[in-house]
C-alpha positions in Angstrom: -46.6 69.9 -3.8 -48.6 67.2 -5.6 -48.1 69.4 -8.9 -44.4 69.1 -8.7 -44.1 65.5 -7.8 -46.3 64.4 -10.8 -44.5 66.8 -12.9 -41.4 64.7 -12.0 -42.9 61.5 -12.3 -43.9 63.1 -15.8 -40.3 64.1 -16.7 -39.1 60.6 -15.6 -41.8 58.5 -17.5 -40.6 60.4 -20.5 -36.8 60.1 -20.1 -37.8 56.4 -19.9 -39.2 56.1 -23.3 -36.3 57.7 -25.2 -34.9 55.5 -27.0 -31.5 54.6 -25.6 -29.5 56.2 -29.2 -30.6 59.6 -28.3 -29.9 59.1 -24.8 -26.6 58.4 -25.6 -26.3 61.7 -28.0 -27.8 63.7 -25.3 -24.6 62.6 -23.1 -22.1 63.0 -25.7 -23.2 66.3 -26.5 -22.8 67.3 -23.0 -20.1 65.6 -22.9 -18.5 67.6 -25.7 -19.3 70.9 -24.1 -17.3 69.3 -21.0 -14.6 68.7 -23.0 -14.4 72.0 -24.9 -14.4 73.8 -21.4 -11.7 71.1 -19.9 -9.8 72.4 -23.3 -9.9 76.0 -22.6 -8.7 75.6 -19.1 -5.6 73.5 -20.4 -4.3 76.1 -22.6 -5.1 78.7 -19.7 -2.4 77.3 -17.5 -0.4 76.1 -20.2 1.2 79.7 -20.9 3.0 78.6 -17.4 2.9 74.9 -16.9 4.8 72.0 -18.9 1.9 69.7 -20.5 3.4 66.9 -18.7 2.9 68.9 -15.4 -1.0 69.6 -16.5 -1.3 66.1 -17.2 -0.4 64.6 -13.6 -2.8 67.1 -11.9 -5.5 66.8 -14.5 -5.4 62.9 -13.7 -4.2 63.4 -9.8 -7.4 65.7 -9.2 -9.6 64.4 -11.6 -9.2 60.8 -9.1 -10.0 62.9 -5.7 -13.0 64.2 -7.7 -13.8 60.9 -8.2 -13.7 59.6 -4.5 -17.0 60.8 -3.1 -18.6 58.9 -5.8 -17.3 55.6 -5.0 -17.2 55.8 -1.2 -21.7 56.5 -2.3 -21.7 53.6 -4.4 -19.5 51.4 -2.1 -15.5 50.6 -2.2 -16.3 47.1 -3.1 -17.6 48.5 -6.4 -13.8 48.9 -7.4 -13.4 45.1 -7.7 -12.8 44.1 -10.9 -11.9 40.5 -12.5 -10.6 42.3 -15.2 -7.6 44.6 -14.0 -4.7 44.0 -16.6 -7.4 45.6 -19.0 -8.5 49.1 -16.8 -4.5 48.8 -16.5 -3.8 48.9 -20.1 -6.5 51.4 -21.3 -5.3 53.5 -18.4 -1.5 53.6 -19.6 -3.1 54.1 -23.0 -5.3 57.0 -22.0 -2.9 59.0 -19.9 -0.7 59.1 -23.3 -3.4 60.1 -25.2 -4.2 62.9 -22.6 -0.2 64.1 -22.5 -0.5 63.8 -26.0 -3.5 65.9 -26.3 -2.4 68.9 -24.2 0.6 68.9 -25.6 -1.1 69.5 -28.8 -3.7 72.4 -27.4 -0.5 74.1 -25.5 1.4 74.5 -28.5 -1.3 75.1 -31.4 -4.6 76.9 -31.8 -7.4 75.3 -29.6 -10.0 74.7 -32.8 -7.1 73.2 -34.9 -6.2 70.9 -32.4 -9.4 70.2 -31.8 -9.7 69.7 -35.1 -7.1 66.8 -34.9 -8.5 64.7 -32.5 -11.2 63.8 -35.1 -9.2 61.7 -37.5 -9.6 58.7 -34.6 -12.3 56.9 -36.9 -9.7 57.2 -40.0 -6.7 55.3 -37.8 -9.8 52.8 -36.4 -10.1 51.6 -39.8 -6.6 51.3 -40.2 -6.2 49.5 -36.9 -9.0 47.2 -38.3 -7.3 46.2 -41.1 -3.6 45.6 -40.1 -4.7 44.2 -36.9 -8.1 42.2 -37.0 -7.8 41.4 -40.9 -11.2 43.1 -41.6 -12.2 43.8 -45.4 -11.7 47.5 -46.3 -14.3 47.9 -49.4 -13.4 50.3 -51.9 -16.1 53.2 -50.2 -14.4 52.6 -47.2 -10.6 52.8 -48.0 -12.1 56.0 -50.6 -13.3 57.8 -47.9 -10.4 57.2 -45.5 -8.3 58.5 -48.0 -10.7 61.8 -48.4 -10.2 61.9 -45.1 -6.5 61.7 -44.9 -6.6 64.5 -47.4 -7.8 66.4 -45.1 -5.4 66.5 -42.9 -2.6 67.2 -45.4 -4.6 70.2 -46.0 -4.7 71.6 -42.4 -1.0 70.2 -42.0 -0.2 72.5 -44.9 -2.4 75.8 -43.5 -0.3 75.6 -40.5 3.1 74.4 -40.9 4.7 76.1 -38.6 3.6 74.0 -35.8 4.5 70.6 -37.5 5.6 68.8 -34.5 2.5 69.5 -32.6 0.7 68.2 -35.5 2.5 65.4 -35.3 1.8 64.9 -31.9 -2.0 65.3 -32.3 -2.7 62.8 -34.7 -0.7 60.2 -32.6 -3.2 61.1 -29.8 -5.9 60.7 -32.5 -4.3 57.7 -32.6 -4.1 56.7 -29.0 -7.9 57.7 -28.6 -9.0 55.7 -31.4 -7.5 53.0 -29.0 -9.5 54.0 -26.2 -12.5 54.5 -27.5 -12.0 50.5 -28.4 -11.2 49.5 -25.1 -14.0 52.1 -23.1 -16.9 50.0 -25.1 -15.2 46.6 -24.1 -15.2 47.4 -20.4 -18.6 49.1 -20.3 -19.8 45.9 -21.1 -19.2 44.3 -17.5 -17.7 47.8 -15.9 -19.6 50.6 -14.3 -18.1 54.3 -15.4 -16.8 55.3 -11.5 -15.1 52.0 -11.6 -13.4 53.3 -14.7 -12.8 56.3 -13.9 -11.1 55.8 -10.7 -8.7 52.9 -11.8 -7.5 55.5 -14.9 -7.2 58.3 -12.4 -5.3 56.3 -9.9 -2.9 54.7 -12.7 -2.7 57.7 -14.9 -1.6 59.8 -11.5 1.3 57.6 -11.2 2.2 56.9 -14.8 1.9 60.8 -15.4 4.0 61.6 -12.2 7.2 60.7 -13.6 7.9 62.6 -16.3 5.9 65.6 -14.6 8.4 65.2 -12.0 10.7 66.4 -14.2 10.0 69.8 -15.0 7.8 70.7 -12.3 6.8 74.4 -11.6 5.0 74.7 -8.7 1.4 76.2 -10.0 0.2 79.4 -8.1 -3.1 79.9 -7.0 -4.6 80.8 -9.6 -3.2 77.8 -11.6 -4.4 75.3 -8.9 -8.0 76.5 -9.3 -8.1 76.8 -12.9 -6.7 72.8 -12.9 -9.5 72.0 -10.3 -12.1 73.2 -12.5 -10.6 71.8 -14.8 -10.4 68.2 -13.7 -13.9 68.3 -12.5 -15.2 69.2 -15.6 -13.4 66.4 -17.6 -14.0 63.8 -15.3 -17.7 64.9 -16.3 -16.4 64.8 -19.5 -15.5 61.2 -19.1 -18.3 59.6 -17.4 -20.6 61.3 -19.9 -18.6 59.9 -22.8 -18.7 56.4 -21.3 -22.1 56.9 -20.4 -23.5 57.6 -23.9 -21.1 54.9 -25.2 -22.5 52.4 -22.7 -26.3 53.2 -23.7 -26.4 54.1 -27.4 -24.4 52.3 -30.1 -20.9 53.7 -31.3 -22.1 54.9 -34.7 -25.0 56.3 -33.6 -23.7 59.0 -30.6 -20.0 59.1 -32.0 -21.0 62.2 -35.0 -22.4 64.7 -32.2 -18.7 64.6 -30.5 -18.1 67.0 -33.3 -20.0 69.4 -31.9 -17.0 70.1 -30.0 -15.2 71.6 -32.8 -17.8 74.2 -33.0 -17.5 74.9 -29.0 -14.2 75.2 -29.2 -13.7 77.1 -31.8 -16.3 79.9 -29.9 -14.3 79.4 -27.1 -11.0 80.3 -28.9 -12.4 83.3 -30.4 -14.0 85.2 -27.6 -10.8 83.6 -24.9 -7.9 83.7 -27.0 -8.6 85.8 -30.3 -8.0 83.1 -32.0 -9.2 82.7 -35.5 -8.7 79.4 -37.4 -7.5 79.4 -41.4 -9.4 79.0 -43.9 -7.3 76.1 -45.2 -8.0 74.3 -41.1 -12.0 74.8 -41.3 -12.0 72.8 -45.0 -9.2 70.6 -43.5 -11.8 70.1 -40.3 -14.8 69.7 -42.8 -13.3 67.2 -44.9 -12.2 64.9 -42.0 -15.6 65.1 -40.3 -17.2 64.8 -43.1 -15.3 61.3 -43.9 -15.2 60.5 -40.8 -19.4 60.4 -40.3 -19.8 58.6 -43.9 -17.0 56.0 -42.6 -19.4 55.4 -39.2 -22.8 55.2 -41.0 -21.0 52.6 -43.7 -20.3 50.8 -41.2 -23.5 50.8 -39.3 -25.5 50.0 -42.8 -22.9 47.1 -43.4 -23.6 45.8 -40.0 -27.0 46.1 -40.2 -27.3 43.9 -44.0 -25.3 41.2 -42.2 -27.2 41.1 -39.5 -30.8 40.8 -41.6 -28.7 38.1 -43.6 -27.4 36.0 -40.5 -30.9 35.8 -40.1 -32.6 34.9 -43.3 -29.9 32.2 -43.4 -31.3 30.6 -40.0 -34.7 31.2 -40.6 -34.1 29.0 -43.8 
């Protein structure tokens, strides 16, 4: 008895002392694998269920999942002073997610995977159009490498173009989220999140599921259970590690989700990706973690500067 409870004191003294950047890759990573699995289980029922369909009861159970934890923590958790902005990333996040399975119903799970990862590439276009920031010449260099790379994979798989398209406009739309998850993680504690976008994703997502509803057997129903529990897992891990460790520092091991998926694919589906996707995939990861590291250096010289300039 006294063995185990110093051997948990031990493991909580030394989860203490890591540094909060690696706590934060130790969530994304699992994270990731949350996500992969979530991504599995969409294309599953997908062979019989609209995306649209998926989406709503992705969102609709993903929110009762969600319950028991906030009736622990309390209901008066969910107030907020901030609700036009958990309204607004939800609206944006349930597109993303319709979006997204679309994209893994109608194309190879690693390749659409693959997709997802060209978010930093539209952040820095977002950055410029919208919030006037500078994009030096190593910068706009490798978002362009990075672009390149998705012409490539575009080009090794044509003949889903539309669900390419589709893709990289959830790209898009997560590149948004991601924004808004680190500005409400600020005041905002993940259930809280998580409930408001399950409640206002349900209802957003229930219109146009509404429309080409097939009522899911059994089978289905489960599948979409697991499913939702396993990406609202997903979520809180990714808001989590976002909430503890800095952007740039946890964002690269999300990638690892491109090598889970694509095991998945293979030994689930048979699927095996192109040789012109994996240098597609390579060449937008690999621009995408020089963009975030840039940036972290950049941040870190103004920083030491700011502070030579009080200090004189």
């Amino acid at each position: 008895m006294l063995n185990s409870t110093f051997k948990t004191l031990r493991s909580q003294s030394f989860w203490d002392e890591v540094p909060n950047n690696v706590k934060g890759a130790c969530w994304m990573l699992l994270g990731s694998v949350c996500f992969s699995v979530m991504s599995v289980g969409v294309k599953y029922v997908g062979a019989g269920l609209d995306s649209f369909e998926i989406g709503f009861l992705r969102a609709f159970l993903g929110l009762l999942a969600i319950i028991p934890f906030v009736l622990y923590r309390g209901v008066s958790t969910l107030r907020t002073s901030i609700f036009k902005m958990h309204f607004f990333r939800s609206c944006v996040g349930i597109t993303a997610m319709l979006a997204t399975f679309y994209t893994i119903t109608h194309m190879p799970l690693a390749d659409a995977t693959a997709l997802t990862f060209t978010r930093p590439l539209f952040l820095i276009v977002l950055a410029f159009l919208f919030l006037g920031e500078i994009i030096r010449w190593r910068r706009g260099m490798a978002t362009l490498v990075g672009f390149v790379g998705v012409v490539i994979m575009v080009q090794a798989n044509a003949e889903v173009g539309f669900a390419t398209a589709v893709g990289l406009f959830a790209a898009f739309m997560v590149a948004c989220v991601s924004v808004l998850i680190k500005k409400l993680t600020k005041t905002e504690h993940p259930t809280t999140i998580m409930f408001y976008f399950g409640l206002i994703g349900s209802v957003i997502a229930f219109i146009p599921a509404s429309q080409v509803w097939i009522t899911p057997t059994w089978q289905e129903l489960l599948v979409l259970g697991g499913t939702s529990i396993v990406g609202t897992g997903g979520n809180f891990c990714m808001i989590r590690a976002f909430g503890i460790g800095e952007a740039t520092a946890v964002s690269p091991f999300d990638y690892t989700r491109l090598i889970f998926a694509g095991i998945l694919a293979y030994f689930i589906f048979n699927e095996v990706p192109t040789m012109g996707m994996i240098i597609g995939a390579i060449i937008i990861v690999a621009s995408s973690i020089y963009i975030m590291q840039r940036e972290a250096r950049v941040k870190a010289r103004n920083k030491a500067s700011e502070a030579v300039s009080r200090d004189a």
